[in-house]
N, C-alpha and C positions, 0 to 999 in steps of 0.2 A: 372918520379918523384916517390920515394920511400913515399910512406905512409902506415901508421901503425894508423887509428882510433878507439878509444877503446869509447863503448859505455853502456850503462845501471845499472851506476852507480847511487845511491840515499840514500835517508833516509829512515832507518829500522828499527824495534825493534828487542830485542834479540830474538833470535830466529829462526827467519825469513829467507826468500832468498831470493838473487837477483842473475840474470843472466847474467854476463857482456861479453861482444862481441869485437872481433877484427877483424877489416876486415883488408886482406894486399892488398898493390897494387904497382906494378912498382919496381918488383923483382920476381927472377923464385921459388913461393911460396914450391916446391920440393925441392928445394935443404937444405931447411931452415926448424929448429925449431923453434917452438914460445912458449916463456918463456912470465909467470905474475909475475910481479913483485908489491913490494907494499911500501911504505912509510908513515911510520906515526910521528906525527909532535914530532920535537926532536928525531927521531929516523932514523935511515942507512936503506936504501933500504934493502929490502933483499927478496929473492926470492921465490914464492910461489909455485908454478907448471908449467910445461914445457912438450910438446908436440911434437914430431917427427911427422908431419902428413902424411909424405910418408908409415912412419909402423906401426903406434899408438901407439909407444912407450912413455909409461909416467910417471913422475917423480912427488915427490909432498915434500915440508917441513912437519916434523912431526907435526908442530901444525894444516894444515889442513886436514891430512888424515880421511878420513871417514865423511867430510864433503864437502870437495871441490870435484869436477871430473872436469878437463880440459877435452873436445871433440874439434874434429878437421870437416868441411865442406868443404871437398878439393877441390869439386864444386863453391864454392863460398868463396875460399878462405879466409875463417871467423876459428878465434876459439874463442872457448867458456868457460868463468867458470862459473860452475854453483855453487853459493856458499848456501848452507843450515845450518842450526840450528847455523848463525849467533852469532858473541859474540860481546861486545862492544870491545874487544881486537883486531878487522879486522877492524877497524875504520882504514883508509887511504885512501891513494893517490895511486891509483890503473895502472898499467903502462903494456901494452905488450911491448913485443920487439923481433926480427930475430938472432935468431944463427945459420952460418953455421952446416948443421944437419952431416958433417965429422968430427967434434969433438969427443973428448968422452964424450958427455955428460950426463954418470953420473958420472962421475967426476968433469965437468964445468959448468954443466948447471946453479946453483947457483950463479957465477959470472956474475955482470953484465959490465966486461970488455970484455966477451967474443962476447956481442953482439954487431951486428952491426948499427939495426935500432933500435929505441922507437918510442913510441908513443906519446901522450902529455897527456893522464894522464885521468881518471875520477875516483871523490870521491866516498868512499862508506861509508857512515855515519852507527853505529851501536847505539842506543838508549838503557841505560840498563832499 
């Protein structure tokens, strides 16, 4: 069974971090990148940072560069965002998910038709 749990989501002030987790399981986690994705209410998913963890190659939207870093634990098949200096505007519904890592993706990584598993999702509240 294919599972994608995302964990350590919560409530923050601005500013702040939290460190949200994905563990995979029940897929060959090499073959795959894993993309965060995020959702905020009234608003289209859209794609935050994505990770190759066979080569560490990694990708990020420009509103979180210099705050986000995706890491990849290849041993434990976990990745990580580590999100700092928090804004109330990352207030969402927080989502990994698996894309074949034979794509091009930095071209695709952004789409979330590309992938093939999610996750179900955890909040991450930002308090201004």
């Amino acid at each position: 069974e294919v599972r994608l749990v995302e964990s350590g989501g919560g409530l923050v002030q601005a500013g702040g971090s939290l460190r949200l987790s994905c563990a995979a399981s029940g897929f060959t986690f090499d073959d795959y990148a894993i993309g965060w994705f995020r959702q905020a209410p009234g608003k289209e998913r859209e794609g935050v940072s994505c990770i190759s963890p066979s080569d560490g190659t990694t990708y990020y939207v420009d509103s979180v560069k210099g705050r986000f870093t995706i890491s990849s634990d290849n041993a434990k098949h976990t990745v990580y965002l580590q999100m700092n200096s928090l804004k109330p505007e990352d207030t969402a519904v927080y989502y990994c998910a698996a894309v074949p890592r034979g794509l091009p993706l930095h071209k695709l990584w952004v789409l979330e038709s590309q992938y093939d598993y999610w996750g179900q999702g955890t909040q991450v509240t930002v308090s201004s």
